[in-house]
C-alpha positions as CSV (number, residue, x, y, z in Angstrom):
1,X,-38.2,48.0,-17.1
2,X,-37.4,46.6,-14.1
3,X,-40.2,45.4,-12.9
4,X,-40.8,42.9,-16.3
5,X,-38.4,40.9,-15.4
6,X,-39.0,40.9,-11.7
7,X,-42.5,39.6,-12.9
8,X,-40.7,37.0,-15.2
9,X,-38.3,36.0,-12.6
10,X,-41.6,35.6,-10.3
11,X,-43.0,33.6,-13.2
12,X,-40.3,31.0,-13.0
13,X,-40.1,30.3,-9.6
14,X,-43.9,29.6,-9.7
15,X,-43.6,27.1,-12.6
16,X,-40.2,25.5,-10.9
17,X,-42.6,24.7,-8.0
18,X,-45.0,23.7,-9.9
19,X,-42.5,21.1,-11.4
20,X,-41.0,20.0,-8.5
21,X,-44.5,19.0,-6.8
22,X,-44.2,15.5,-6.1
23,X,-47.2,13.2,-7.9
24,X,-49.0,12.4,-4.4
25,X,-49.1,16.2,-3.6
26,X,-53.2,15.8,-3.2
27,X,-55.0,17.6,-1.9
28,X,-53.3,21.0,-3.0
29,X,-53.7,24.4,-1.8
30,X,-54.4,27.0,-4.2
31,X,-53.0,30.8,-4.4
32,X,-55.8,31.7,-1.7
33,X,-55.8,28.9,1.0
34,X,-51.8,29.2,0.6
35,X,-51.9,32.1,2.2
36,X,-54.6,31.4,4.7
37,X,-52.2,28.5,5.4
38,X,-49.5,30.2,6.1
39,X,-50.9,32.8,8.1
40,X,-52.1,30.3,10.0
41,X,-48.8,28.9,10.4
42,X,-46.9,32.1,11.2
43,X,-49.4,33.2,14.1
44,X,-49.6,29.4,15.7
45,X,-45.4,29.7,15.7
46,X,-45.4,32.9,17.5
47,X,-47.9,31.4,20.1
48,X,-46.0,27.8,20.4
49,X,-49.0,26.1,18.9
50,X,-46.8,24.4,16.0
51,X,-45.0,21.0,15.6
52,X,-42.3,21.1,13.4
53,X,-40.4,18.1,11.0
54,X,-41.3,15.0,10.0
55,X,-40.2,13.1,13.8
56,X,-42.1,15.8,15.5
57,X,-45.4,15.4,14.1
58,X,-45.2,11.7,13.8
59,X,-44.8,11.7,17.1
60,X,-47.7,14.0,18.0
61,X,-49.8,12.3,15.6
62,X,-49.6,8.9,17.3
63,X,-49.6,10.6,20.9
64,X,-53.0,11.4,20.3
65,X,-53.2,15.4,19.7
66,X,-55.4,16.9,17.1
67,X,-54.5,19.8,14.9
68,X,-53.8,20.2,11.1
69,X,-51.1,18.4,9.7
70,X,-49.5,20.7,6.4
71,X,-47.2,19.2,4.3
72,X,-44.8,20.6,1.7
73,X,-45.0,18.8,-2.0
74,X,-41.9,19.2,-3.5
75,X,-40.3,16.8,-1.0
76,X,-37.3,14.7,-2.4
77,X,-36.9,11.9,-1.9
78,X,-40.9,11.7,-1.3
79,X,-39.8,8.5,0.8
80,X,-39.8,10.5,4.1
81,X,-43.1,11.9,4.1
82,X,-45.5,8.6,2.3
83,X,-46.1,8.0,5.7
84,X,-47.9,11.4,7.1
85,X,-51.0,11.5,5.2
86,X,-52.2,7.9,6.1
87,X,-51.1,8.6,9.7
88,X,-53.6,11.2,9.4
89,X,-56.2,9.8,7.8
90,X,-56.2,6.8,10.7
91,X,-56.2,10.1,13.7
92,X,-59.1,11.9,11.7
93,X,-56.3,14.3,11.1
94,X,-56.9,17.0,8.3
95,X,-54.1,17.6,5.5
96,X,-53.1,19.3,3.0
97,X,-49.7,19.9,0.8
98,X,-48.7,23.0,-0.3
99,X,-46.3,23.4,-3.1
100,X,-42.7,24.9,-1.0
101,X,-41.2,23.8,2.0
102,X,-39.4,26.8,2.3
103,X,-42.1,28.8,2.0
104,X,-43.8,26.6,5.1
105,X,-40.4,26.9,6.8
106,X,-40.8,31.0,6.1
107,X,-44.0,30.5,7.9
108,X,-43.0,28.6,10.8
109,X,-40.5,30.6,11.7
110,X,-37.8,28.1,10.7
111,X,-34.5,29.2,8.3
112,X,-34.1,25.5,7.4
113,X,-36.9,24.0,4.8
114,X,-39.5,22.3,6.8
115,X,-41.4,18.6,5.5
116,X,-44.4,19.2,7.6
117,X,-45.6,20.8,10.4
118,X,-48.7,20.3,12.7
119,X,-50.9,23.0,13.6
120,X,-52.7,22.9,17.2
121,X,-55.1,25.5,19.0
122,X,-53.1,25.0,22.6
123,X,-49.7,25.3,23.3
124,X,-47.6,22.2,24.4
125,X,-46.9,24.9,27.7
126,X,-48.8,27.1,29.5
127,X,-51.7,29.1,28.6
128,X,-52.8,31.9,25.9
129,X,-55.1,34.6,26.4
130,X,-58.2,34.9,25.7
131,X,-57.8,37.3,22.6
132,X,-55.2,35.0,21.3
133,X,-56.4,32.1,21.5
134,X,-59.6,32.9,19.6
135,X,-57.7,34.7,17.0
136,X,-56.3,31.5,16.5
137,X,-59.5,29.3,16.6
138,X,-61.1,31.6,13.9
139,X,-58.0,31.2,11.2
140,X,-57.8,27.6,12.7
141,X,-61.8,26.6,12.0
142,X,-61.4,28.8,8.6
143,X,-58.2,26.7,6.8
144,X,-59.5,22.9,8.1
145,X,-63.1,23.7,6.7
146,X,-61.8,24.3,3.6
147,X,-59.0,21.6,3.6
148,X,-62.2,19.3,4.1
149,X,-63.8,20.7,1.6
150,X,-61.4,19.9,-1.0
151,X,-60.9,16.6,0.9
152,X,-64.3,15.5,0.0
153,X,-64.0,16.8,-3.4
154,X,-61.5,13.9,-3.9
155,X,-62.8,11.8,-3.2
C-alpha cells in the first residue's frame, strides 16, 4: 500500500517539473541523458573539474575554457540565465537544460539550487591521474556527443 502512493507522489513531482520548465528550455534532456548528465556532474565535482552559478560560468565562458555548459529549466525569473545559451553558442560551447536545479545542485555537490554549471575535463588546480582523468573523458565525450546530437536535431 505504501508504495502506490510513493509512486503517485513520484508522479507529481515529475509533472510539477514538467510545468515549471521554462518555454526556452531547448534542447532537453531526457530520463536517460539526465542521468548520464548528472553523473557526469557528480564525478567532475569530486575531481574540481566544475564551475558553478550563473557568474561563474559566465566568466569561464568568456575567459576562453571549453567544457559543457548544463543549465537548469525551471529557472524563475528566466531573466538570469537568457544570456548562457547564446554565450555558448558564440565559444562553440555545447548545452543543454535539464528540467531541476536542485537536482543539478544534488549533482554538483551544492545544497543551494544551482542555475548552471560548466563542466571541464581539467581542473582549475593541479593535476588528476591518469585513471581519473580518463574516467572523466569517457562520460565527458559520451554526454556532449549526444547533446550535439539533439543540437542538430533542432535545428
Amino acid at each position: 500500500m505504501g508504495s502506490d502512493s510513493e509512486v503517485e507522489k513520484s508522479g507529481q513531482k515529475e509533472k510539477k517539473k514538467v510545468l515549471s520548465l521554462a518555454p526556452i528550455a531547448k534542447p532537453l534532456a531526457g530520463k536517460k541523458l539526465n542521468k548520464r548528465i548528472f553523473k557526469l556532474v557528480r564525478r567532475a565535482a569530486e575531481k574540481k573539474c566544475l564551475k558553478r552559478g550563473v557568474k561563474e560560468v559566465v566568466k569561464s565562458i568568456r575567459r576562453g575554457q571549453k567544457g559543457v555548459c548544463i543549465i537548469a529549466g525551471n529557472i524563475s525569473p528566466i531573466d538570469v540565465i537568457t544570456h548562457v545559451p547564446i554565450l555558448c553558442e558564440d565559444a562553440e560551447i555545447p548545452y543543454i537544460y535539464v528540467s531541476s536545479k536542485e537536482d543539478l545542485a544534488n549533482a554538483g555537490a551544492t545544497k543551494r539550487p544551482t542555475c548552471c554549471v560548466l563542466v571541464q575535463t581539467k581542473p582549475a588546480k593541479g593535476e588528476l591521474s591518469q585513471e581519473d582523468q580518463e574516467k572523466l573523458k569517457t562520460d565527458y565525450d559520451q554526454v556532449v556527443s549526444e547533446v550535439g546530437e539533439m543540437a542538430s536535431s533542432m535545428f
